[in-house]
N, C-alpha and C positions, 0 to 999 in steps of 0.2 A: 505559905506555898500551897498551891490547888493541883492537886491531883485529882486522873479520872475515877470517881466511884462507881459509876459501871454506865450504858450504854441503855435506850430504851428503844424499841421497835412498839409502832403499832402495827397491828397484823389483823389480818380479816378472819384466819382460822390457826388458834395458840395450836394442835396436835400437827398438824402440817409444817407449821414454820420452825417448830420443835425440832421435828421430826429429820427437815431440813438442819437444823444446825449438829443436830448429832450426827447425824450422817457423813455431810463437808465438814465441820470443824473438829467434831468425837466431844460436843460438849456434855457435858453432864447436866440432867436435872437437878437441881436443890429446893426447887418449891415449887405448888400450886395452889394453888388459891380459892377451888371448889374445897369445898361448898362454903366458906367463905369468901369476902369480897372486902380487903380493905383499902381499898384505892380506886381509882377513874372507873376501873375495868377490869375483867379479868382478867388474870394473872401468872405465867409462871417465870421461874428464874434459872438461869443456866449461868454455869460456869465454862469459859474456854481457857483452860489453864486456870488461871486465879483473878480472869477478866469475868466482871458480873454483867451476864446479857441481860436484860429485862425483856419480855414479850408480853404485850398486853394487846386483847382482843376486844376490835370494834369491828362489826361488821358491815362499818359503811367505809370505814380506812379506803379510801381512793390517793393515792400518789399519782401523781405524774414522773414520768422517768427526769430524772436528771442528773448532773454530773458529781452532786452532794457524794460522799460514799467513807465509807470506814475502810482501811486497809490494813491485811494481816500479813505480816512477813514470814517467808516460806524460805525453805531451802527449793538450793532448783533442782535437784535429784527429787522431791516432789511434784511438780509440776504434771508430768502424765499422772499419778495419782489422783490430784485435785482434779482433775481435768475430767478423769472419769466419772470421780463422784457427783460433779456437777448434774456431768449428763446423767447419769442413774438417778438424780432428783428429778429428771425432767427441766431442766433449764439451760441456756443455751448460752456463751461465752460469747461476752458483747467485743467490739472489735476494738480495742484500746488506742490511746493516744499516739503519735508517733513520739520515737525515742530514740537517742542519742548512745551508739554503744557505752558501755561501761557501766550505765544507770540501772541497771536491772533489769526484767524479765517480768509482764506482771499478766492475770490472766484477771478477765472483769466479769461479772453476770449479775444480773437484777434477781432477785427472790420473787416470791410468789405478790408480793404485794411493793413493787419497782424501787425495792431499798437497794442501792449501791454497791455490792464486795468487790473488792480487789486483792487479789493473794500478789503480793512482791517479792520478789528474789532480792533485792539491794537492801542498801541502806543509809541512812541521812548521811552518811560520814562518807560513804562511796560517791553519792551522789552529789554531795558537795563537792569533795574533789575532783571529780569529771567533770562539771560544770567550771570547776577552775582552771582549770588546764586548756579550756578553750574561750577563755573570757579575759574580756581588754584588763588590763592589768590596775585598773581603777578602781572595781568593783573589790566591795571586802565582802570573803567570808570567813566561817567562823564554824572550824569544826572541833 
């Protein structure tokens, strides 16, 4: 069985995009990688809960925006919270997909360097059942 070992971002500036995920997530530092280097690039590592972020720093990292993205599951009693801290990072909440009541609630915004977050109010088990409840009775799913 494969499980996730942790997540890698390239980033254009490691103290900023850092600085971003302690802020919106509350992740903690656990490594840096001055004044050594042992990998692609510089380096550090954050934990969000017991998820290992990786940020490694190239300062030619150019993304293009796209729909790629990681999502975190929230409670919706947080949602103006996150919402705030977005904006207090300086980034702006992109306009999300349309959605079907019952599926959750989710808030989207690009990082400093156009990586994907989405914070979600639902969850696999909710949202398969909302999708089942209005789907021809053919379809299987599997919660």
């Amino acid at each position: 069985m494969a499980l996730i070992s942790h997540i890698t971002f390239i980033v254009k500036d490691l103290k900023r995009s850092g600085k971003m995920l302690s802020n919106i997530f509350g992740a903690t530092e656990v490594y840096d990688s001055s004044p050594q280097q042992f990998s692609l690039y510089p380096e550090k590592f954050f934990l969000i809960d017991s998820l290992w972020i990786a940020l490694m720093e190239d300062s030619q990292a150019a993304l293009p925006k796209s729909y790629n993205h990681i999502a975190f599951q929230i409670a919706a009693s947080e949602i103006d919270d996150y919402l705030m801290r977005i904006e207090n990072a300086g980034l702006k909440i992109e306009q999300g997909r349309s959605r079907v009541k019952g599926e959750g609630a989710s808030l989207y915004f690009y990082d400093y360097d156009n990586h994907l977050f989405e914070l979600h109010t639902g969850t696999l088990e909710e949202r398969l059942k909302r999708y089942q409840s209005t789907a021809p009775q053919t379809n299987n799913f599997t919660i």
